[in-house]
BATI-323021 format. One record per residue: residue number from 1; x, y, z of N, C-alpha, C in turn. Coordinates in pm, whole numbers. Example, Ala and Ser with C-alpha at 12.3 -4.5 7.8 and 13.67 -1.06 7.14 Angstrom:
// BATI-323021
  seq     n.u     n.v     n.w    ca.u    ca.v    ca.w     c.u     c.v     c.w
    1    1319    -569     780    1230    -450     780    1320    -330     780
    2    1285    -225     708    1367    -106     714    1290       3     787
This chain:
// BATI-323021
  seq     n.u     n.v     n.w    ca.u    ca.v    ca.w     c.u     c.v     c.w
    1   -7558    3351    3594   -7430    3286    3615   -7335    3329    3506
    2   -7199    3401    3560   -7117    3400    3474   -7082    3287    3334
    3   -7026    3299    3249   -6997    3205    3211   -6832    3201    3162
    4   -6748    3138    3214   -6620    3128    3227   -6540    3155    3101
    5   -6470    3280    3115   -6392    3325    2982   -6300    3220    2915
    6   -6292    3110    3001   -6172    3038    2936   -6231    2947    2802
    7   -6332    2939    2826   -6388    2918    2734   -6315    2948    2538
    8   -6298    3080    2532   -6243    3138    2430   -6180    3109    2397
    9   -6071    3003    2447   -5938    2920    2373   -5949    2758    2344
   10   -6057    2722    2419   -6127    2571    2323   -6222    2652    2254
   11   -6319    2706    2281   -6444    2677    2203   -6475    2862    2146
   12   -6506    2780    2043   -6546    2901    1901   -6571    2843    1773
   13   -6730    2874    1831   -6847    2797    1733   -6934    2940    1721
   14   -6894    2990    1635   -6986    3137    1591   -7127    3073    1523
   15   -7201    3098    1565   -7401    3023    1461   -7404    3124    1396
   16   -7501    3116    1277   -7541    3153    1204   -7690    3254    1285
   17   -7661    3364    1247   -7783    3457    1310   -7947    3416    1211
   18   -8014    3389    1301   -8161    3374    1171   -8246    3520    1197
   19   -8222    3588    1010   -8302    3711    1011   -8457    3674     994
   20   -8497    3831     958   -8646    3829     938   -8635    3823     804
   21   -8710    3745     725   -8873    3743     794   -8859    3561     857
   22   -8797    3522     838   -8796    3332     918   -8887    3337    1040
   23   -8963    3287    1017   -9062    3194    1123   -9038    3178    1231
   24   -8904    3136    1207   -8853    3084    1376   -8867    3179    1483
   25   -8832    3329    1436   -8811    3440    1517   -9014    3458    1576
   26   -9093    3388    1557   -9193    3436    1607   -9272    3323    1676
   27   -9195    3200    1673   -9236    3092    1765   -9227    3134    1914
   28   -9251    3067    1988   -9249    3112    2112   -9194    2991    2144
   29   -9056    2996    2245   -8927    2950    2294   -9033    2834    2415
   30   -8933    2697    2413   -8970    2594    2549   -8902    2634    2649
   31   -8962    2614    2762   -8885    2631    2870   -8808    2498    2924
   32   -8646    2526    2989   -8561    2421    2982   -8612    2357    3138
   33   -8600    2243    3103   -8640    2148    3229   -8508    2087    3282
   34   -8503    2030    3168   -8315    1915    3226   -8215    2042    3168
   35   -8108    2070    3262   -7988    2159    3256   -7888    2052    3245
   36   -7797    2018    3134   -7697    1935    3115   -7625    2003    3014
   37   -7517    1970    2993   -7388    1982    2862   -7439    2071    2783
   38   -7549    2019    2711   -7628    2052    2575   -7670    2178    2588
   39   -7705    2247    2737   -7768    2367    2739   -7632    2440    2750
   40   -7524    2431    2832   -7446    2484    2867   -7336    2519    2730
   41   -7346    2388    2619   -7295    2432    2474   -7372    2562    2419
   42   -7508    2523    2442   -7594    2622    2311   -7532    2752    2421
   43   -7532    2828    2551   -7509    2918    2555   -7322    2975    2501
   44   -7260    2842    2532   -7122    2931    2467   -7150    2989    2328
   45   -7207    2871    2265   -7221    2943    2109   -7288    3055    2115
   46   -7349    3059    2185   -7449    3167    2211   -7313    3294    2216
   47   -7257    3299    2300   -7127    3416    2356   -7039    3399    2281
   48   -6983    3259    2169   -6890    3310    2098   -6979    3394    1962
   49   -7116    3353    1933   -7166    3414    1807   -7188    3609    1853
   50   -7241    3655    1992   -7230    3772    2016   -7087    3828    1999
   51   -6991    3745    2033   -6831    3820    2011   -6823    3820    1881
   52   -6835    3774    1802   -6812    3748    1672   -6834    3849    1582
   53   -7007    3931    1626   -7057    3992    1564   -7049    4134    1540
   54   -7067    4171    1426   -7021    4338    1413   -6961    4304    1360
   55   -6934    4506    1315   -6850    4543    1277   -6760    4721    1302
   56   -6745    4807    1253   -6737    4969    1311   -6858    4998    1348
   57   -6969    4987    1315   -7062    5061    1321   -7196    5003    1364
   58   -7147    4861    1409   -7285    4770    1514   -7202    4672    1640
   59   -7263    4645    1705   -7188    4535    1801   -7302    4525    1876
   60   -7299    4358    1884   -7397    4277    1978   -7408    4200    2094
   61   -7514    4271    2193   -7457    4254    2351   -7538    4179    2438
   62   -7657    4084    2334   -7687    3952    2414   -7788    3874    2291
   63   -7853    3819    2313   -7888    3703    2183   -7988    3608    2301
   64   -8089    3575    2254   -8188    3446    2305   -8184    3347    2239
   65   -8177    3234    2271   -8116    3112    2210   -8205    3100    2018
   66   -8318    3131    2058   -8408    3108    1930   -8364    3194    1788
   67   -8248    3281    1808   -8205    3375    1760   -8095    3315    1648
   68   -8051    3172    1728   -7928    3062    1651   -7995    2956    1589
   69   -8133    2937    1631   -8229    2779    1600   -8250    2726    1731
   70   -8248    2741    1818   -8257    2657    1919   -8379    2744    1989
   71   -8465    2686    1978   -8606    2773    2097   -8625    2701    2220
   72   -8553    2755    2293   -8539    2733    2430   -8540    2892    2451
   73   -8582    2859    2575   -8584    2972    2698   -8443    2993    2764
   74   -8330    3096    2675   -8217    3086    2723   -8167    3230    2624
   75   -8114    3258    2764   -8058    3442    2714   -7906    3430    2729
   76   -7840    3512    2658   -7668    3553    2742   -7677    3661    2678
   77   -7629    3741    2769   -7572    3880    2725   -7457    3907    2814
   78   -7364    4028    2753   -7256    4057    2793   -7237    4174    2879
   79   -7199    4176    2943   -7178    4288    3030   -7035    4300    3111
   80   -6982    4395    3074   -6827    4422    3105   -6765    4354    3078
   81   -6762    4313    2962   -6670    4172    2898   -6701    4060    2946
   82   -6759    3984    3028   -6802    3890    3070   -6958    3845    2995
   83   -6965    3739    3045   -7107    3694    2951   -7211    3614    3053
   84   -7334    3639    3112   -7419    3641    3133   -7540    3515    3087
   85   -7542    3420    3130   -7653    3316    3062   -7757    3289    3203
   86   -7892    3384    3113   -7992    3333    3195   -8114    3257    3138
   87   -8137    3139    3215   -8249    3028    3157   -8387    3034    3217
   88   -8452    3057    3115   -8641    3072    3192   -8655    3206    3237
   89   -8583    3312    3150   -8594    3429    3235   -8763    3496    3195
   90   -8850    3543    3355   -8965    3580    3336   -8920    3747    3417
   91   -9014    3835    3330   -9011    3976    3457   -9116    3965    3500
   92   -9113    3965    3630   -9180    3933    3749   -9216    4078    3791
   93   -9187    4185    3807   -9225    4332    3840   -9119    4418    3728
   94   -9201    4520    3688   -9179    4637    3593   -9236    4772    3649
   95   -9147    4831    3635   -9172    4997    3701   -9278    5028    3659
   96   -9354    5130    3646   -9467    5189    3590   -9413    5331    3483
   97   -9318    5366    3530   -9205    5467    3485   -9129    5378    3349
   98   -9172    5452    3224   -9120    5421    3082   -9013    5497    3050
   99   -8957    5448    2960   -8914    5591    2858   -8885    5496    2713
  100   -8860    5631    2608   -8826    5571    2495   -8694    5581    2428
  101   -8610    5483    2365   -8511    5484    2356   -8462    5389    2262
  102   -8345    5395    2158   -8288    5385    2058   -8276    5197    2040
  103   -8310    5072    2000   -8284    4937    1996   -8265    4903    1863
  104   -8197    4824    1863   -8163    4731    1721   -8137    4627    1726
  105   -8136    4482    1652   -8106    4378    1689   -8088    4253    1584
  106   -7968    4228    1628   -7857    4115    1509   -7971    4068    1400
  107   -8098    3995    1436   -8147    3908    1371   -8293    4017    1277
  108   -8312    4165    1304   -8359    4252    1234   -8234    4401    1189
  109   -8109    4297    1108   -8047    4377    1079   -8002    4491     985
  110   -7945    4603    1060   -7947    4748     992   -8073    4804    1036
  111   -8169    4795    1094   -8286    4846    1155   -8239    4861    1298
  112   -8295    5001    1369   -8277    5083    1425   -8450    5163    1488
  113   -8489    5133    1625   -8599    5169    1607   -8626    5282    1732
  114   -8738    5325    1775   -8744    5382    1937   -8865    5343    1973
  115   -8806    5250    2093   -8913    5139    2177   -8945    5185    2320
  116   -9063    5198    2330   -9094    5228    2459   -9052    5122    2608
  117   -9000    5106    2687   -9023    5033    2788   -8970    5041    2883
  118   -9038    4930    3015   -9002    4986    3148   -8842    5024    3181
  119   -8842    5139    3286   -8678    5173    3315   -8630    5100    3424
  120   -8729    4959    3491   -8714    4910    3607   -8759    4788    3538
  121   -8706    4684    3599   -8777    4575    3621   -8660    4428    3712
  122   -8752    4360    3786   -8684    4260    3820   -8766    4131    3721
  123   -8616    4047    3720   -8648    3941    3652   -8580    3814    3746
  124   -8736    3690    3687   -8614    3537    3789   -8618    3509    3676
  125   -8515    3412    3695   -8425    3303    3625   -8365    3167    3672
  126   -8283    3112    3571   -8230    3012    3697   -8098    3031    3600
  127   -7950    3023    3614   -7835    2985    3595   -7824    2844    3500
  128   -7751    2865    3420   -7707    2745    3359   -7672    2566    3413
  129   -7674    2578    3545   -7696    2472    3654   -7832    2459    3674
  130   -7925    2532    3670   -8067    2526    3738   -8152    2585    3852
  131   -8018    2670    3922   -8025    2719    4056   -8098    2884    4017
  132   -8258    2845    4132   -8290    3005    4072   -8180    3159    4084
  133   -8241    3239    4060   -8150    3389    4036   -8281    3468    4042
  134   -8228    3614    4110   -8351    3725    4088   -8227    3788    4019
  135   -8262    3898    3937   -8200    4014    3887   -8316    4146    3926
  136   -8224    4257    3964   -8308    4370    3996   -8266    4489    3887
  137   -8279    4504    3780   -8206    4584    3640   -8287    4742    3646
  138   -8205    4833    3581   -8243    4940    3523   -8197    4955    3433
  139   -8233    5070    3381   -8164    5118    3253   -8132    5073    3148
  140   -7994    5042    3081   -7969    4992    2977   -7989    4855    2997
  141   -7919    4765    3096   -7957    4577    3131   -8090    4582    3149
  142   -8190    4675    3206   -8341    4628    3223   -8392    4612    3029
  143   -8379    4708    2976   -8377    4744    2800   -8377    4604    2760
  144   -8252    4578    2764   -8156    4457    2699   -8276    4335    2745
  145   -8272    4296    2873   -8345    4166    2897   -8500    4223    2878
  146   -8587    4304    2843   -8685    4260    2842   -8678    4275    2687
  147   -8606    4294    2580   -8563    4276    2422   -8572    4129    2386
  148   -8467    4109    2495   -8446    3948    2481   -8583    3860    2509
  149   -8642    3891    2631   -8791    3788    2678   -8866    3821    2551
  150   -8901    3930    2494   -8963    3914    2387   -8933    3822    2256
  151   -8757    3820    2260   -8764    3729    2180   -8798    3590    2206
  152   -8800    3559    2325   -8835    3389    2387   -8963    3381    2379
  153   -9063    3477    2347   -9221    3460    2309   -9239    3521    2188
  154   -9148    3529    2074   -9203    3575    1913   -9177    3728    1884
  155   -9196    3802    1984   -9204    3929    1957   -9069    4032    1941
  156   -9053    4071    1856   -8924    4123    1756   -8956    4311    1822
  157   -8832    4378    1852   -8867    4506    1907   -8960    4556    1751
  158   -8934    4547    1652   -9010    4655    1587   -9132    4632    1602
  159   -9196    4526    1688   -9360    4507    1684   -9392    4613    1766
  160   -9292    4667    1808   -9344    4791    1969   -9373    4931    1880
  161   -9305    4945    1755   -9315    5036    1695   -9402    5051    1623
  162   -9491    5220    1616   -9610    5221    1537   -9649    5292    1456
  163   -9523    5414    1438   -9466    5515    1382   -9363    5477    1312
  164   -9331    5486    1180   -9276    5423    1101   -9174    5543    1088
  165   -9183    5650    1143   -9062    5729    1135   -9017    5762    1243
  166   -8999    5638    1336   -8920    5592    1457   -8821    5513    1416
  167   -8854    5450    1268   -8787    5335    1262   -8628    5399    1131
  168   -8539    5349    1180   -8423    5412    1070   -8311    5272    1065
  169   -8259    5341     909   -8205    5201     881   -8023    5280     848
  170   -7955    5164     915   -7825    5206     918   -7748    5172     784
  171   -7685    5326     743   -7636    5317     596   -7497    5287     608
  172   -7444    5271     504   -7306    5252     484   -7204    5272     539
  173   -7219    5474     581   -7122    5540     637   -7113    5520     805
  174   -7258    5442     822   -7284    5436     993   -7401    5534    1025
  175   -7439    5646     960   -7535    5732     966   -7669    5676     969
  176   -7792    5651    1085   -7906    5640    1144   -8006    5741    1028
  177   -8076    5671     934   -8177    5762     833   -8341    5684     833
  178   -8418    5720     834   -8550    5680     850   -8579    5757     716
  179   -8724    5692     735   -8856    5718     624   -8827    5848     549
  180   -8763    5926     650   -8842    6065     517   -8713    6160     569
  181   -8611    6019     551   -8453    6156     538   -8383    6153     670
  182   -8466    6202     717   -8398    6256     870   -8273    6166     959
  183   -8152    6202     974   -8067    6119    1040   -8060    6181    1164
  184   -8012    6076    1257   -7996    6071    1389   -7837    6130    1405
């Protein structure tokens, strides 16, 4: 379910991102039962803290609630300027077809890694009302939400990584450098 741009002229409540190493990031998220007010706040904050974030050389394009303090089972991400809140999201089928490709993320920040995963997958959900949703994703949105489900069960993309010179940390100028020099 969309979540209504008008939003942006009452409400702007940017949260505080929780990095690593905090605990929180490896709990594993409740799933929401009652959909009222309270869920429908935590996702604006949720979309004003992704707008918020960045700067030249990062920008952040969805967040799982556990990411602000709140461990619930609740995603938003952005897509074409609009913002995206899905609750209880499970992937239900994943391609068999991988690839590997470039992730980073607000709450392991300046890290930069290359994560293997599916180029397909459908996911259910239900909307910020409660009403189920299928999503059928590829590519970059399939990436994005199965980043996010990992964060609603503990798991941070660099756990995918096992090669430590996959992993590169973003310097000053914006330049991608790992373990032993090499920039992207």
């Amino acid at each position: 379910m969309l979540i209504q741009q008008t939003y942006l002229t009452n409400h702007m409540t940017k949260k505080q991102i929780i990095t690593i190493p905090d605990d929180t990031l490896r709990s594993k998220s409740a799933e929401i039962k009652v959909f009222n007010k309270d869920i429908e706040k935590i996702a604006l904050d949720m979309a004003d803290t992704i707008e918020s974030y960045g700067n030249q050389n990062e920008a952040g394009v969805a967040l799982a609630a556990v990411q602000i303090g709140y461990p619930v089972r609740l995603v938003v991400l952005k897509e074409d300027d609009e913002f995206i809140a899905l609750a209880n999201p499970k992937v239900i089928k994943k391609s068999k077809s991988a690839e590997e490709d470039l992730e980073g993320c607000m709450s392991v920040p300046q890290k930069y890694g290359f994560v293997m995963r599916s180029k397909k997958v459908k996911i259910s959900a239900q909307n910020i009302k409660g009403e189920n949703i299928y999503l059928d994703t590829d590519g970059l949105m399939a990436r994005i939400l199965q980043h996010e489900i990992d964060h609603l069960n503990g798991i941070l993309f660099t756990d995918h990584i096992t090669d430590d010179n996959k992993i590169y940390t973003l310097s000053k100028d914006g330049t991608l450098i790992n373990k032993q020099m090499k920039t992207l």
